[in-house]
C-alpha positions as CSV (number, residue, x, y, z in Angstrom):
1,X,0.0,0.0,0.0
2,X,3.1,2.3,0.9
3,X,4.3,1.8,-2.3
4,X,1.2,2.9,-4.5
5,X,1.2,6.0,-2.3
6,X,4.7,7.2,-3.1
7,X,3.6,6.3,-6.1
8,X,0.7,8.8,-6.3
9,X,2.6,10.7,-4.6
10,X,6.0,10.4,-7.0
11,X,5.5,9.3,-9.7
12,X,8.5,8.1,-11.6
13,X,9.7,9.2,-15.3
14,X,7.5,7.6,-17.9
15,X,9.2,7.1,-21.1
16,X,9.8,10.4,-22.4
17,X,6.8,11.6,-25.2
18,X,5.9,14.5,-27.0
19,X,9.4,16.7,-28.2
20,X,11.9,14.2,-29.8
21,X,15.2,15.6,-28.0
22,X,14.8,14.1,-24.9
23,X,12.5,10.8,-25.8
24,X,15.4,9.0,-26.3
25,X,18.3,8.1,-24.0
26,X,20.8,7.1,-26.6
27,X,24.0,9.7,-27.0
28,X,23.7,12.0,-30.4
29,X,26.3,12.3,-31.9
30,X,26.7,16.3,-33.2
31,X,28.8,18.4,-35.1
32,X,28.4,21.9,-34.1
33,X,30.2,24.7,-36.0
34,X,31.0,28.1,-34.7
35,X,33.8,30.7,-34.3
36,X,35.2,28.0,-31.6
37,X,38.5,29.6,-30.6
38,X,37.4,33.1,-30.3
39,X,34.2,32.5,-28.0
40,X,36.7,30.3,-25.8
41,X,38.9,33.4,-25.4
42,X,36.0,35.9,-25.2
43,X,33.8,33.2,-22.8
44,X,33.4,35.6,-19.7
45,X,32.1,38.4,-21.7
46,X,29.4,36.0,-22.7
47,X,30.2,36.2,-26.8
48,X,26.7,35.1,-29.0
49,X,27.7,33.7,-32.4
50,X,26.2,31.6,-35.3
51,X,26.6,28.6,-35.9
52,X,25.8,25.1,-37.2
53,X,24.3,21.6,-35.7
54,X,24.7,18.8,-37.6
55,X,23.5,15.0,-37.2
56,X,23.0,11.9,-39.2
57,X,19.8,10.4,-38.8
58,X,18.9,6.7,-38.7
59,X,18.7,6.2,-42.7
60,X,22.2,8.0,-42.9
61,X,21.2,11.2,-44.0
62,X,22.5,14.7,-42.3
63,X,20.1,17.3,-41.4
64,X,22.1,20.8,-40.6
65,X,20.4,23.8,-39.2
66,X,21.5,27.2,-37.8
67,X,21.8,27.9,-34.6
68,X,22.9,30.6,-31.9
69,X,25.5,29.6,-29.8
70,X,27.2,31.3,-26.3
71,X,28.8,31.2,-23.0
72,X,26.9,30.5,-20.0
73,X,27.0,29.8,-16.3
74,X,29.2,31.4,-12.8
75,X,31.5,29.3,-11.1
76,X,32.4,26.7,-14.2
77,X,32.7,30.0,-16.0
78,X,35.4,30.9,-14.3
79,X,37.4,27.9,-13.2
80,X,36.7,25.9,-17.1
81,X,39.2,26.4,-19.8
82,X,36.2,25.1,-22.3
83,X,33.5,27.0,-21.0
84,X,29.9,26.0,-20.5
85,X,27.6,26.4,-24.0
86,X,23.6,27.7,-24.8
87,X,22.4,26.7,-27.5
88,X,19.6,28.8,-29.2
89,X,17.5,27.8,-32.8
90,X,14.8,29.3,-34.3
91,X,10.9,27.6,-34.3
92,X,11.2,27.0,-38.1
93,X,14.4,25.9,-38.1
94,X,13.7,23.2,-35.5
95,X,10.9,22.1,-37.0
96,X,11.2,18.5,-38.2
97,X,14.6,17.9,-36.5
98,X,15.3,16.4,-33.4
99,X,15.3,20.5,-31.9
100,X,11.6,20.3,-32.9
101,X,9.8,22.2,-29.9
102,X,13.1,23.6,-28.6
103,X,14.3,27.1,-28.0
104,X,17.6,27.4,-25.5
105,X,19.5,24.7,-24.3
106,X,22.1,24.7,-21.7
107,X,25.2,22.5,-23.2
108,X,27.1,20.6,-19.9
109,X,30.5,20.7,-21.5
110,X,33.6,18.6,-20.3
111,X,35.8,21.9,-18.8
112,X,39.3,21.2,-19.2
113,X,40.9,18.1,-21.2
114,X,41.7,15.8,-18.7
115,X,40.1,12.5,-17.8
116,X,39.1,13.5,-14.1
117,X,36.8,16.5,-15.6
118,X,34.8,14.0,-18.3
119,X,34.3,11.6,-15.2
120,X,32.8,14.5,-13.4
121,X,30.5,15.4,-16.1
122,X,29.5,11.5,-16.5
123,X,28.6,11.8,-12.7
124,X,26.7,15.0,-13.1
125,X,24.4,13.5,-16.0
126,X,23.8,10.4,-13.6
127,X,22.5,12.7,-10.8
128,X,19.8,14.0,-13.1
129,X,19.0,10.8,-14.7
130,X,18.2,9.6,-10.8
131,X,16.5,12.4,-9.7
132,X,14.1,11.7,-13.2
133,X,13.3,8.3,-11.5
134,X,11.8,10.1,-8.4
135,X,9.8,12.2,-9.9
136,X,8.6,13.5,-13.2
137,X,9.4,17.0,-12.1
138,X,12.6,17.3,-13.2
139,X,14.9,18.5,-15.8
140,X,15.7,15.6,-18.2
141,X,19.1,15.1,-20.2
142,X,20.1,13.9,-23.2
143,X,24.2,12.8,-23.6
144,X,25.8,14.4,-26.3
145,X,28.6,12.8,-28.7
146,X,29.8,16.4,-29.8
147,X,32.6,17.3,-31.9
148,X,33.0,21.2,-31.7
149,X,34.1,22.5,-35.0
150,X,36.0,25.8,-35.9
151,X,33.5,27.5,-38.4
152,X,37.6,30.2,-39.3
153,X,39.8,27.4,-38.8
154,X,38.9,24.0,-40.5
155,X,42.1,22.8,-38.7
156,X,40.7,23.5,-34.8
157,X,38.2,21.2,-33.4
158,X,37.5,19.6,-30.3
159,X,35.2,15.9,-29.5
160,X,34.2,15.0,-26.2
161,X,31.2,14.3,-24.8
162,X,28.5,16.4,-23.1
163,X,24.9,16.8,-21.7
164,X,22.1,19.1,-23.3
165,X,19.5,20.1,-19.9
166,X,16.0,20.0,-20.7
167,X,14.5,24.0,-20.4
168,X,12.1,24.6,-17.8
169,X,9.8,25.5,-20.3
170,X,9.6,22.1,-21.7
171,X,9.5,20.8,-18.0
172,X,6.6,23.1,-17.0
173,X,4.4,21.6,-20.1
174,X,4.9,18.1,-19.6
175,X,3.6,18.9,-15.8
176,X,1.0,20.9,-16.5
177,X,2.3,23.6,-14.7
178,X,3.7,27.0,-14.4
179,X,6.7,29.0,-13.7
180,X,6.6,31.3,-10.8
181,X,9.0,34.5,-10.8
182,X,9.4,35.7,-6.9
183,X,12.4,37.1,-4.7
184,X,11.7,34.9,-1.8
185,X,9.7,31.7,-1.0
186,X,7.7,31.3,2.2
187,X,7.7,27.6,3.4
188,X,4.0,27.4,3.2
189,X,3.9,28.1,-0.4
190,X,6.2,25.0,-1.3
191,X,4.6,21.5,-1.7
192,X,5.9,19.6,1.9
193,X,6.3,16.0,-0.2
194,X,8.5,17.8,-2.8
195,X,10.4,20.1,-0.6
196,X,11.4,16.6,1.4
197,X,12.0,14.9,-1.4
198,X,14.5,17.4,-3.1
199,X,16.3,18.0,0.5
200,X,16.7,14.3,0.6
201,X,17.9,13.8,-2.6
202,X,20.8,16.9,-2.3
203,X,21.8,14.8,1.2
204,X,22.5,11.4,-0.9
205,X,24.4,12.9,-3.2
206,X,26.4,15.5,-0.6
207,X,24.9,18.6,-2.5
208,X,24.6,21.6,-0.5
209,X,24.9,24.7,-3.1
210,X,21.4,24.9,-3.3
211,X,18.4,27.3,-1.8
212,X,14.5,26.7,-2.5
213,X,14.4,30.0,0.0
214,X,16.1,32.7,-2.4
215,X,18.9,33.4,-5.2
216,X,21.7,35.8,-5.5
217,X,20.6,39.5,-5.2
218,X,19.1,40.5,-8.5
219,X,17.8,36.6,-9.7
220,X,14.7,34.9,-9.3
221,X,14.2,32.5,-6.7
222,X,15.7,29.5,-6.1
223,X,19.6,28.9,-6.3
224,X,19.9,26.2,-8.7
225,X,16.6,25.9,-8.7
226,X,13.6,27.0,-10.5
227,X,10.0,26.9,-9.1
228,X,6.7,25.4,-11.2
229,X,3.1,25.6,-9.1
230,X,0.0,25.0,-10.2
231,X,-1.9,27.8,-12.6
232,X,-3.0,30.3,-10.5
233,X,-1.9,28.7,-7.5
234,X,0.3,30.4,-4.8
235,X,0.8,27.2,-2.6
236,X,2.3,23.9,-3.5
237,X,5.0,25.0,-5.7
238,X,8.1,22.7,-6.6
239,X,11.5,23.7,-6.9
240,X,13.2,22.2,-9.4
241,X,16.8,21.4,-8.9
242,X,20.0,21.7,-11.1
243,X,23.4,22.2,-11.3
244,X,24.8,19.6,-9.3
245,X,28.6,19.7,-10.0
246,X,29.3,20.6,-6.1
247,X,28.4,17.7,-5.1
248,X,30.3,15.0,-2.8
249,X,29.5,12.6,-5.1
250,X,31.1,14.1,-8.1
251,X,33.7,15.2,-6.0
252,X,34.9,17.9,-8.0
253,X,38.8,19.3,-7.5
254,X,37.2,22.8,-7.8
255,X,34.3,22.5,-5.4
256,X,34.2,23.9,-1.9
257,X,31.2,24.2,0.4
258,X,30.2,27.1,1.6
259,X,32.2,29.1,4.7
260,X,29.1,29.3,6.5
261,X,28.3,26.1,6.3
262,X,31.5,25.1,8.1
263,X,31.9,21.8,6.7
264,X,35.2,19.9,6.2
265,X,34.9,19.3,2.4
266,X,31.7,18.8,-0.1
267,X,31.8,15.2,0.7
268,X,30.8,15.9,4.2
269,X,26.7,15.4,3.9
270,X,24.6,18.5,5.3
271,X,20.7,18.0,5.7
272,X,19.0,21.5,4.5
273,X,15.2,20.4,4.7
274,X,12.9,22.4,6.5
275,X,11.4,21.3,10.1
276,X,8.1,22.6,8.4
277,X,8.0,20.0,5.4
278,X,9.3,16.9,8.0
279,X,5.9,15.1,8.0
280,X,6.6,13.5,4.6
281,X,9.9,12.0,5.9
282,X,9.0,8.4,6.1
283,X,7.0,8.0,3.1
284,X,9.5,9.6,1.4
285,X,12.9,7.3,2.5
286,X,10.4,4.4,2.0
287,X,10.4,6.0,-1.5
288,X,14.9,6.5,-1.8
289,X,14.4,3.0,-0.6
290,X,12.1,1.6,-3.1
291,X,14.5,2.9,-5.9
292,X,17.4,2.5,-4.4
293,X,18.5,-0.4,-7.3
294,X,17.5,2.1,-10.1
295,X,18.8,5.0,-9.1
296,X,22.1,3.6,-8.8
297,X,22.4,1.8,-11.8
298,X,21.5,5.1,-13.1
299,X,24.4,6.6,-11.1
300,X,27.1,4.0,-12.6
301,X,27.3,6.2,-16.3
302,X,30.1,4.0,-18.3
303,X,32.8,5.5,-18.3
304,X,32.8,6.9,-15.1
305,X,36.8,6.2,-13.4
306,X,35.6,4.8,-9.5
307,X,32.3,3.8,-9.7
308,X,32.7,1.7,-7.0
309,X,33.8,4.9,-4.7
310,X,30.6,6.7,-6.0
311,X,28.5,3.2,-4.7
312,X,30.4,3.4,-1.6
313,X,29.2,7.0,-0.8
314,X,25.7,6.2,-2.2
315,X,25.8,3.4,0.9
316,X,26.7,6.1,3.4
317,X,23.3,7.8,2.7
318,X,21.5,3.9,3.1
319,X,23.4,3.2,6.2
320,X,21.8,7.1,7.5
321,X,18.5,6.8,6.6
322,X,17.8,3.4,7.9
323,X,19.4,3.5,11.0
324,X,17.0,5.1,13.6
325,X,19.9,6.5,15.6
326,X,21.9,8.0,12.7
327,X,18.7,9.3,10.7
328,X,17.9,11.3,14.5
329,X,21.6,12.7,14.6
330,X,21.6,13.8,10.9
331,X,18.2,14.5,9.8
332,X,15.9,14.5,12.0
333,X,17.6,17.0,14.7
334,X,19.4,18.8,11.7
335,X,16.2,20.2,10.4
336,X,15.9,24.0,9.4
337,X,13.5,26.1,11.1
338,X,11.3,28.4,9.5
């Protein structure tokens, strides 16, 4: 009976439907053409260029289109020698491609060239690809096969792998919801079931650069987080999460929790739920624990260098929430108030 709730409650990812860029899990390979070398030395003034995608679809055949391309993002910014990517194309351009439906998409790119940074990436696109199979309220990805081609050089190009992120947009639609612009939440206006299940989620993976309370001065609530409600509805909104590349679990060499927070390192778990959204708590570790299986083969990418250490840390988080004494110590007791 537990089960049918959570359920009801949160429901899994279905098979994607509907726009074609995200109903399908396998990687696409892409060729993207743009001035390459001078947006990477331009990438903090946030450069916006043309360019070109290309893809070969299943019968062999190309289709190219024109698209937008620029710099994105704050702290990868800053720290990534290949920066972060958006990817903008126009309704009629999209139209019959596998960009049918889209806008803007946000490009996860690898960072630097060095095996460590493509295993963090890997890690990153695992973490959403769990979080789809709690709920359907989340941003989807699709892995990307890209080779990044000099559009002034013919000799300068770059292949690695990356992650397009599903726009909240398309999110919002498949929900049947809405996105809500605000400063400031109030803990009565976010769903309690939700709010839990997001807090819990951030804990297993060791992810505390997040806020469902406010963002930076001059930003839209949340940080790293946007918010979807019902139409018309100001209660029972969900924060969606994103960005999760401070996490323990990827373990990045350039994260670093926040001096607040006065934690040892980002692998040191933090819970951040609120003492006001604590009555879902069991239904919703009897719902990590119903998953448990899928959401960690989901976490094992190929590819990734120590899967075994990222089992080992998802373990940590089992051994917390089912052990009465250490779920009291860390969650329970931990909660925020307000």
């Amino acid at each position: 009976m537990r089960v049918f709730l959570l359920v009801l409650l949160f429901p899994a990812a279905s098979l994607a439907e509907g726009l074609p860029l995200f109903a399908a899990d396998e990687p696409l390979e892409i060729t993207i053409e743009f001035p390459l070398r001078d947006v990477m030395r331009k990438a903090k003034s946030r450069p916006v260029v043309d360019g070109v995608a290309s893809y070969a679809n299943a019968d062999g055949t190309v289709t190219s289109l024109p698209v937008t391309m620029s710099t994105r993002g704050k702290s990868r910014l800053s720290v990534c020698r290949f920066p972060p990517l958006a990817l903008s194309v126009k309704k009629k351009a999209a139209d019959g491609t596998v960009f049918e439906g889209q806008k803007s998409l946000k490009i996860v790119t690898h960072c630097q060239s060095h095996t460590l940074y493509r295993g963090y990436l890997l890690q990153e696109y695992g973490i959403y690809k769990a979080f789809n199979l709690l709920t359907d309220v989340s941003f989807r990805v699709r892995l990307l096969n890209v080779t990044y081609r000099d559009s002034e050089s013919e000799s300068f190009e770059v292949t690695e792998q990356a992650f397009f992120i599903e726009s909240i947009r398309e999110v919002a639609a498949r929900n049947e919801l809405e996105r809500k612009k605000v400063a400031t939440t109030r803990p009565g206006e976010l769903d309690p079931g939700y709010a839990t299940l997001t807090a819990m989620f951030h804990f297993m993976i060791g992810n505390t650069d997040w806020s469902v309370r406010k963002a930076p001065a001059g930003s839209n609530c949340c940080h790293n987080g946007r918010i979807l409600g019902e139409p018309g509805q100001d209660s029972g909104w969900k924060v969606v999460p994103y960005d999760f590349d401070q996490a323990g679990l990827v373990d990045a060499d350039y994260a670093e929790p926040a001096d607040q927070l006065r934690l040892r390192s980002v692998r040191q778990r933090l819970w951040r739920g609120r003492c006001a959204h604590s009555e879902p708590l069991d239904d919703v570790i009897a719902l990590f624990n119903d998953r448990r299986e899928a959401m960690e083969s989901a976490l094992r990418v190929p590819g990734i260098r120590n899967a075994s250490a990222a089992m080992k840390y998802i373990d940590g988080f089992y051994k917390v929430i089912n052990d009465p004494k250490k779920r009291q110590r860390s969650i329970d007791k931990r909660c925020l108030a307000g």
